[in-house]
VOBA-1610 file (N, C-alpha, C; in pm, whole numbers, padded with zeros to 5 digits, always signed):
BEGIN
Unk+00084-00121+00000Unk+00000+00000+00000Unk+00086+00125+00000Unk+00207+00120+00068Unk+00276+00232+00100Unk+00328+00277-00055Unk+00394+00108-00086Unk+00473+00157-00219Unk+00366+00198-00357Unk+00225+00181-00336Unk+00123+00241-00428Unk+00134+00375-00408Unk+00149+00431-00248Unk+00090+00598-00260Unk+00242+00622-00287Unk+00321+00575-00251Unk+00492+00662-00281Unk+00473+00680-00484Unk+00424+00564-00520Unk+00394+00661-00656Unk+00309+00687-00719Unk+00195+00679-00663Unk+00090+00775-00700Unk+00143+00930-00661Unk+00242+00973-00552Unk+00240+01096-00507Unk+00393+01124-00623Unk+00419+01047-00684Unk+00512+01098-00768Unk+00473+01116-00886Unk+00361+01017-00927Unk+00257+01061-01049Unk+00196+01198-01046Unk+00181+01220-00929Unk+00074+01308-00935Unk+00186+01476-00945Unk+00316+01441-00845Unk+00436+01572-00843Unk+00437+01534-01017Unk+00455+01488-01086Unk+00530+01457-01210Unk+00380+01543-01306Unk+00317+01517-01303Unk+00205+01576-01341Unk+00146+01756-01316Unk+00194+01783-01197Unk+00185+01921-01147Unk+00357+01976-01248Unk+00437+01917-01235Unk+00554+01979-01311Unk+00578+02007-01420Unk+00449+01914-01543Unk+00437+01871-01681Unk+00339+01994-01669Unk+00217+02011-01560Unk+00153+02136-01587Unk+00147+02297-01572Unk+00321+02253-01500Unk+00351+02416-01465Unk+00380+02439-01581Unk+00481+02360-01649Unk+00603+02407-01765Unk+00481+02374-01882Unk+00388+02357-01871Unk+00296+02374-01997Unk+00239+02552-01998Unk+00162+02565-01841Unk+00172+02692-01822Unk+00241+02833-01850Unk+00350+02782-01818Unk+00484+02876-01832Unk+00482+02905-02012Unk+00510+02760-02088Unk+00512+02742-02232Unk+00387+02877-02329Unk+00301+02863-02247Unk+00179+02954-02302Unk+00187+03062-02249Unk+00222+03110-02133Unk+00232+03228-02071Unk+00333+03297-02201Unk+00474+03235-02206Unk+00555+03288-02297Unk+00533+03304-02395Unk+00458+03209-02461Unk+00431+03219-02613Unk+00345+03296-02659Unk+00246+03359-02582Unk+00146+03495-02574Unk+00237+03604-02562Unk+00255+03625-02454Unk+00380+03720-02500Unk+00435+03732-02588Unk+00515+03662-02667Unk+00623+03637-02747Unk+00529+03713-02864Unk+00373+03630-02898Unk+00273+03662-03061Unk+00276+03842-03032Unk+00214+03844-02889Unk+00181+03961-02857Unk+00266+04081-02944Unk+00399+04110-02898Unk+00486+04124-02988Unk+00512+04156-03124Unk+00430+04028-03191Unk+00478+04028-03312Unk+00280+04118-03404Unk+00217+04177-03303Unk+00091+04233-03338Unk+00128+04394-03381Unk+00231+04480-03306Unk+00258+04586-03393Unk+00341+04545-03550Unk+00409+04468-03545Unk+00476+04464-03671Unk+00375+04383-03775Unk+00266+04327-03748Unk+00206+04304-03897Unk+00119+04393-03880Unk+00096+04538-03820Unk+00019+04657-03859Unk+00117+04755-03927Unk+00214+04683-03894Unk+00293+04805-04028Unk+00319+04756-04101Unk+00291+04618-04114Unk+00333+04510-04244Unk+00227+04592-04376Unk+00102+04568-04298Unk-00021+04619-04379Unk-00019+04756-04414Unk+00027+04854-04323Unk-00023+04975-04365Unk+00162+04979-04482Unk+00230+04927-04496Unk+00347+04937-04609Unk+00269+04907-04703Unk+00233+04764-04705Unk+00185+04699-04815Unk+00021+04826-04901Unk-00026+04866-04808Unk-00107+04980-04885Unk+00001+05082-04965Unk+00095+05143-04863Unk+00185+05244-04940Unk+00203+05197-05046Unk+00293+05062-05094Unk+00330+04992-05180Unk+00221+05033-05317Unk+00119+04954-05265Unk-00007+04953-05376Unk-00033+05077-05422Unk-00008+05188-05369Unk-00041+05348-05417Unk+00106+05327-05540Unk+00192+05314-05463Unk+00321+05355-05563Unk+00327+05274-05714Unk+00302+05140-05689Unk+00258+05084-05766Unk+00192+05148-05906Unk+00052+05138-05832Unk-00056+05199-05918Unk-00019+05319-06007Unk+00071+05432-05972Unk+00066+05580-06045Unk+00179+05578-06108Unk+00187+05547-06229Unk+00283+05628-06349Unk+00318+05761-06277Unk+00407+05806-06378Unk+00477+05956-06333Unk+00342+06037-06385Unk+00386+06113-06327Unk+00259+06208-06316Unk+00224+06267-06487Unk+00368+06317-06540Unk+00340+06348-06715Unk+00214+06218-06768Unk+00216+06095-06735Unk+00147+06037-06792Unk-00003+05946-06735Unk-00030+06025-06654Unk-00175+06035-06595Unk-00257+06131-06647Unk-00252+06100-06803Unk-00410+06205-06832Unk-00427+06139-06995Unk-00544+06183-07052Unk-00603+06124-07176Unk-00441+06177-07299Unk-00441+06068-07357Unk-00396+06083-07495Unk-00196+06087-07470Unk-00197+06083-07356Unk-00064+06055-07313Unk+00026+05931-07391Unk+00147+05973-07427Unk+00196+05844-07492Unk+00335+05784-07375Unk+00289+05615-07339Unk+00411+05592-07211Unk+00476+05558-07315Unk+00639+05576-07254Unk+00737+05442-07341Unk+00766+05364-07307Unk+00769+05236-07414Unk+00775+05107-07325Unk+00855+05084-07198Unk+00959+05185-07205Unk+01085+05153-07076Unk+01000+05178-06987Unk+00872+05281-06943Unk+00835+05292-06820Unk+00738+05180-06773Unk+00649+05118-06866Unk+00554+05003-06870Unk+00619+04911-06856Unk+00806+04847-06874Unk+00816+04768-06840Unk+00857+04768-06686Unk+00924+04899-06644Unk+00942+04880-06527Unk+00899+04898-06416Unk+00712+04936-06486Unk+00606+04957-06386Unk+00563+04818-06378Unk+00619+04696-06484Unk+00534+04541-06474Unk+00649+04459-06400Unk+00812+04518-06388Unk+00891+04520-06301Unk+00874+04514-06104Unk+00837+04647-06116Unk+00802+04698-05997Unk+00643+04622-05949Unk+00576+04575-06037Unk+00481+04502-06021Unk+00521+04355-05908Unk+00585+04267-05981Unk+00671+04168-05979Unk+00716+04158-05850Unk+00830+04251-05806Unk+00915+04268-05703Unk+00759+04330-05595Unk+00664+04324-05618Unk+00638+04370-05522Unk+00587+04248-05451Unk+00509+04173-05575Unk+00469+04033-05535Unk+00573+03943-05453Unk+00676+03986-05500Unk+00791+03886-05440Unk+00813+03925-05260Unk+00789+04029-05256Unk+00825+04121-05092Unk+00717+04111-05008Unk+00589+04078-05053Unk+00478+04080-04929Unk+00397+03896-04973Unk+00385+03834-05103Unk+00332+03750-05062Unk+00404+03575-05081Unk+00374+03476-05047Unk+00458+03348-05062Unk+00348+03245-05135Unk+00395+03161-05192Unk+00310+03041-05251Unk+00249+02935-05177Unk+00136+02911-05115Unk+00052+02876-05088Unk-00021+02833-05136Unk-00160+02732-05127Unk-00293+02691-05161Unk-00367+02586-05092Unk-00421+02619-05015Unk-00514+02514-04935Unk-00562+02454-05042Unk-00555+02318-04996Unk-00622+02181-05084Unk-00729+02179-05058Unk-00854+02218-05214Unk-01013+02164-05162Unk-01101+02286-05062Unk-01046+02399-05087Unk-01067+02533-05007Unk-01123+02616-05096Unk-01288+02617-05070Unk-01354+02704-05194Unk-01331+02889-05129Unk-01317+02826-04991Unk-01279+02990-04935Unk-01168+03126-04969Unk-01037+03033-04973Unk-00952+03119-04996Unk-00874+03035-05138Unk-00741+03127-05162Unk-00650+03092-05324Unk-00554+03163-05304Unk-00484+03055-05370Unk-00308+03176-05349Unk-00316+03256-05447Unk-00282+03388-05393Unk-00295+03522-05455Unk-00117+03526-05506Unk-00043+03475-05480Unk+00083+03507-05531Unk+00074+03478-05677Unk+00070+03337-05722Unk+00040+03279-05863Unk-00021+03381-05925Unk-00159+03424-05887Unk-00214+03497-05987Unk-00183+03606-06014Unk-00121+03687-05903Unk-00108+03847-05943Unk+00050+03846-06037Unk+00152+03757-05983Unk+00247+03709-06108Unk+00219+03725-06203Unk+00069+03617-06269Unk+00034+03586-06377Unk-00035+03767-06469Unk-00108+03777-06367Unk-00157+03979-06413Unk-00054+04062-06426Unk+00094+04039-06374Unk+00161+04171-06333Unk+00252+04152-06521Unk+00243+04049-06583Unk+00262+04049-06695Unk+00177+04112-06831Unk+00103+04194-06824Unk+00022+04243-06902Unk-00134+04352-06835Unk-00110+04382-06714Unk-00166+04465-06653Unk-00154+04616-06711Unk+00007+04679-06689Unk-00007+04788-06737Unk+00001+04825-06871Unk+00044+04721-06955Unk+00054+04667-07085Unk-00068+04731-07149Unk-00188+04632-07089Unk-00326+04653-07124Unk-00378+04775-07147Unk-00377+04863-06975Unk-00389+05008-06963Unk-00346+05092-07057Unk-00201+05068-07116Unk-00164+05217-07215Unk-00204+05130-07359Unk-00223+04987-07388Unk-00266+04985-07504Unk-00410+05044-07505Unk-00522+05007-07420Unk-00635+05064-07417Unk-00649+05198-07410Unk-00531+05267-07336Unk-00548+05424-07376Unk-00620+05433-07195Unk-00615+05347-07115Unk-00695+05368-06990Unk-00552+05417-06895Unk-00574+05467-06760Unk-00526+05527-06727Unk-00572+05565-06536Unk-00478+05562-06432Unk-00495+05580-06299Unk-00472+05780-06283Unk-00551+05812-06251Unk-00485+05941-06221Unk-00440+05937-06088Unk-00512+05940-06021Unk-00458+05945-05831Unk-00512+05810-05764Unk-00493+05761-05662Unk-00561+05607-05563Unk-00471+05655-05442Unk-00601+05612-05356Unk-00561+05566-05227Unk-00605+05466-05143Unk-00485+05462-05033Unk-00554+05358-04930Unk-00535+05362-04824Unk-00626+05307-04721Unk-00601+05352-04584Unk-00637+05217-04506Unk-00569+05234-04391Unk-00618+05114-04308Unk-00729+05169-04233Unk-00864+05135-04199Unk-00951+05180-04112Unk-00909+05096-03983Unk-00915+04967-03980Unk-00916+04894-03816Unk-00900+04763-03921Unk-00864+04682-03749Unk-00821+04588-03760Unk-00905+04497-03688Unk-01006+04406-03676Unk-01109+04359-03641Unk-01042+04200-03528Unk-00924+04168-03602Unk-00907+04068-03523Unk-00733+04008-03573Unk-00666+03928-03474Unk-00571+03873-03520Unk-00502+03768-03444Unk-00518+03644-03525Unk-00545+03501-03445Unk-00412+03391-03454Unk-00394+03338-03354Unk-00223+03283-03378Unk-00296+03133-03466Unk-00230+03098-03565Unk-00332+02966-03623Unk-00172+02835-03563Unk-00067+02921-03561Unk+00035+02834-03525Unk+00163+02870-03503Unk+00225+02756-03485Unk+00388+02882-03399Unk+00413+02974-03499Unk+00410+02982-03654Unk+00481+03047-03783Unk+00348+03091-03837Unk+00236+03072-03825Unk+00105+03154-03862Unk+00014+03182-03818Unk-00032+03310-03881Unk-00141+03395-03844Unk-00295+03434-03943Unk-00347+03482-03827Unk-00488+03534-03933Unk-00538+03621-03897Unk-00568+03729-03994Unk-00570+03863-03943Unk-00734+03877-04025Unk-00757+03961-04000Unk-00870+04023-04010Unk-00903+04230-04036Unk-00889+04258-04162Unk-00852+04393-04141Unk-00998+04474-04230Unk-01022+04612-04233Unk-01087+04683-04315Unk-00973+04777-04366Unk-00998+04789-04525Unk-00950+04890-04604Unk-01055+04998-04660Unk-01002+05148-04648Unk-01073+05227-04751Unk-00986+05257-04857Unk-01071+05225-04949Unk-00976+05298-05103Unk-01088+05409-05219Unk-00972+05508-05227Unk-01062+05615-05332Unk-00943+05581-05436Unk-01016+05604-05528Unk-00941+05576-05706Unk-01035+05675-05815Unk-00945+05755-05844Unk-00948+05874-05983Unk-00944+05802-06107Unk-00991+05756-06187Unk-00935+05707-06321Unk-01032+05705-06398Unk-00966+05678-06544Unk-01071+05618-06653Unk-01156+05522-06646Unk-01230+05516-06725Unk-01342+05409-06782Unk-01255+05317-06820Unk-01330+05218-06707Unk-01215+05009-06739Unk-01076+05019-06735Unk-00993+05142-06614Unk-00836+05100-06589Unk-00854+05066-06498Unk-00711+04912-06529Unk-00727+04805-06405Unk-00601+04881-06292Unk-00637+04844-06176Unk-00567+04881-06105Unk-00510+04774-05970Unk-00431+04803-05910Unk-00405+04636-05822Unk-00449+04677-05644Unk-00490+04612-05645Unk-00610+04599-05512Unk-00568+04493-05403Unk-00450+04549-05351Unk-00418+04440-05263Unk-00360+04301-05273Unk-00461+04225-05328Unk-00429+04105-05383Unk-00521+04078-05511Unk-00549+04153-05535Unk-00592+04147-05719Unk-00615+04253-05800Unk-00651+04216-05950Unk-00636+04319-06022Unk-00830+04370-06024Unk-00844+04508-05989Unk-00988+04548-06010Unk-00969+04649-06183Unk-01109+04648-06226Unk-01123+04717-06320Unk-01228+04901-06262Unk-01221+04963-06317Unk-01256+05063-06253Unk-01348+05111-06355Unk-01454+05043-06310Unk-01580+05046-06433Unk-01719+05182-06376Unk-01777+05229-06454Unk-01871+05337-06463Unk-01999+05252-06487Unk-01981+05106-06550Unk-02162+05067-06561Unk-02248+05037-06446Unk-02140+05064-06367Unk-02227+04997-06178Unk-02290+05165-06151Unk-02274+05259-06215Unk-02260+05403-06148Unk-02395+05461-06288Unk-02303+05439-06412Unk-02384+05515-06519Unk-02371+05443-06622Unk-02473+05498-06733Unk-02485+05453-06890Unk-02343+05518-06984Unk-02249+05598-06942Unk-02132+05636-07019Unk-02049+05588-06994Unk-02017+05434-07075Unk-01955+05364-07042Unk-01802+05389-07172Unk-01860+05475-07263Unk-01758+05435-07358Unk-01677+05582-07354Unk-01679+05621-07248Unk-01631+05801-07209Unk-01464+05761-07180Unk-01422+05726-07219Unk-01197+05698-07163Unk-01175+05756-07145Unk-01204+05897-07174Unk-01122+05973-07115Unk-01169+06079-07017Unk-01284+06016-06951Unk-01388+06105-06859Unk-01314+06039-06696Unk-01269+06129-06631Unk-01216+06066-06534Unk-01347+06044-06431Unk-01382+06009-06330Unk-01444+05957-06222Unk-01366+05870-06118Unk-01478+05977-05979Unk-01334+05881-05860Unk-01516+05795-05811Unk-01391+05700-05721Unk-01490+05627-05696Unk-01429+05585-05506Unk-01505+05558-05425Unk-01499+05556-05300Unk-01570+05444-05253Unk-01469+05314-05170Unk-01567+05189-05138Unk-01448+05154-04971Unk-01511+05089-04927Unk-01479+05002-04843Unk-01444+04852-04848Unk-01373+04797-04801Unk-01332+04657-04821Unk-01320+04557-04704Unk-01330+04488-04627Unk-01292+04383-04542Unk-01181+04260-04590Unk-01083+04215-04550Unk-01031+04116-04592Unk-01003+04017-04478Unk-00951+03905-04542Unk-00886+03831-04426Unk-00762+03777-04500Unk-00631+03755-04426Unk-00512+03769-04453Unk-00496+03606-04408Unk-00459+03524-04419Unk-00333+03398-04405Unk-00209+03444-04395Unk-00128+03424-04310Unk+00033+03479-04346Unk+00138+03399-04283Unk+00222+03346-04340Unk+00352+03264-04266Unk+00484+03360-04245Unk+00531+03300-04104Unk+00659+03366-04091Unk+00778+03303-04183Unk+00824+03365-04254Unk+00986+03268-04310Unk+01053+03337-04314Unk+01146+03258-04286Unk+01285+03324-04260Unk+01285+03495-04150Unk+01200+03448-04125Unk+01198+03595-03952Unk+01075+03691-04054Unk+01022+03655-04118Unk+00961+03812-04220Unk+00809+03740-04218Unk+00723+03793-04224Unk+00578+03812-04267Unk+00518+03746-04367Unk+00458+03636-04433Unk+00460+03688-04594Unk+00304+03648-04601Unk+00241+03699-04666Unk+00088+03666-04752Unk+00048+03531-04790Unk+00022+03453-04742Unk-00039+03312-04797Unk-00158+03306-04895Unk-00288+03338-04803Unk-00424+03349-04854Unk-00508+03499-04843Unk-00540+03505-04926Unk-00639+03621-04864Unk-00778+03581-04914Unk-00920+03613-04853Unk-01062+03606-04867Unk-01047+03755-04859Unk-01159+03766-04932Unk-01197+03931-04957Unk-01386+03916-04992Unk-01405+03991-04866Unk-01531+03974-04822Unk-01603+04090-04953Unk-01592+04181-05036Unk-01606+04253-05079Unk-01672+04383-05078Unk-01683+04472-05114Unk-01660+04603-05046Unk-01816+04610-04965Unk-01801+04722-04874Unk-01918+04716-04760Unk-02012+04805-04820Unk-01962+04974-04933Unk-02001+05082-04957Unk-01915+05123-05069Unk-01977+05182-05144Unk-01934+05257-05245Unk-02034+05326-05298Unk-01937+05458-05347Unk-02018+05540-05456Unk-01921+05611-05531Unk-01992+05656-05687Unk-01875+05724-05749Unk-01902+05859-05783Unk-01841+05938-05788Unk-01881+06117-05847Unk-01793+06117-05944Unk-01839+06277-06021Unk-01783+06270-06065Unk-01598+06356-06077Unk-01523+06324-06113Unk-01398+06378-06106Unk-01361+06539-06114
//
């Protein structure tokens, strides 16, 4: 009997010790995410800067009838590229009607995006973006996260110029607004709201974009320019 409780009372010390240092393990590791919650709010609010810089040709060639030369279109589909490479990584949940790796595709757009624009004669005059709030941000595992954010974006441009939206390419259309659809060179801004949700892995110590869902915009309206 004695030698039952001598280790039951060592089962039971052995068990209080497995549940301190589990304790401890989580205490730290909250801390530790905690931490890492200012730096993917400046991850995001870069990655907007980014998307503005992106988006605007030099200013000479933001208006109707403008001629780019190819050197600047290629190194606006350049600067496209490298940007994909700096905020997002290759990913794809298997069998996930929810989310899609956004890296593949915007690759696949950043090859004929601005291409499109000066062959069509379409054109960004000004865009912006802002972070409104951040709704939530969830540890999914030691190296990933899930964030939860709202964006506002206003955009100046022509009739049908595509422009890059975070993680895709939008067209900046007038038939949701009006019947002058074939106006190119009628500028109109337009003003919406967005919700997203972010996937993101740590590698190599850095941030990067996995998945994004994009709940789609909450509000919009357009005036005119």
């Amino acid at each position: 009997m004695k030698s039952f409780l001598k280790k039951m009372n060592r089962g039971v010390a052995l068990a209080v010790i497995l549940l301190i240092g589990l304790i401890i393990f989580f205490i730290i590791d909250s801390v530790t995410f905690a931490k890492e919650e200012p730096a993917l709010k400046d991850l995001l609010e870069e990655l907007l800067d980014d998307c503005v810089k992106i988006n605007l040709l030099p200013e000479e060639y933001r208006k109707p009838g403008a001629e780019i030369p190819d050197g600047v279109v290629e190194a606006k589909t350049q600067e496209f590229k490298d940007f994909v490479e700096k905020y997002f990584t290759e990913y794809k949940r298997v069998n996930s009607p929810y989310y899609y790796s956004t890296r593949a595709g915007l690759l696949t757009r950043a090859e004929f995006m601005f291409e499109s624009n000066n062959s069509s004669g379409y054109f960004i005059k000004d865009i912006e973006y802002s972070l409104v709030s951040i709704s939530g941000i969830q540890k999914q595992s030691t190296n990933a996260v899930r964030i939860s954010f709202k964006v506002n974006m206003k955009v100046s441009a022509s009739y049908n110029a595509q422009y890059i939206f975070l993680t895709s390419i939008q067209s900046h259309g007038f038939d949701r607004y009006s019947d002058n659809n074939q106006a190119r060179d009628e500028i109109k801004s337009e003003s919406m709201e967005y919700d997203f949700t972010f996937i993101l892995f740590k590698i190599n110590g850095k941030w990067k974009i996995a998945e994004s869902q994009d709940y789609g915009y909450r509000g919009g309206r357009m005036v005119m320019g």
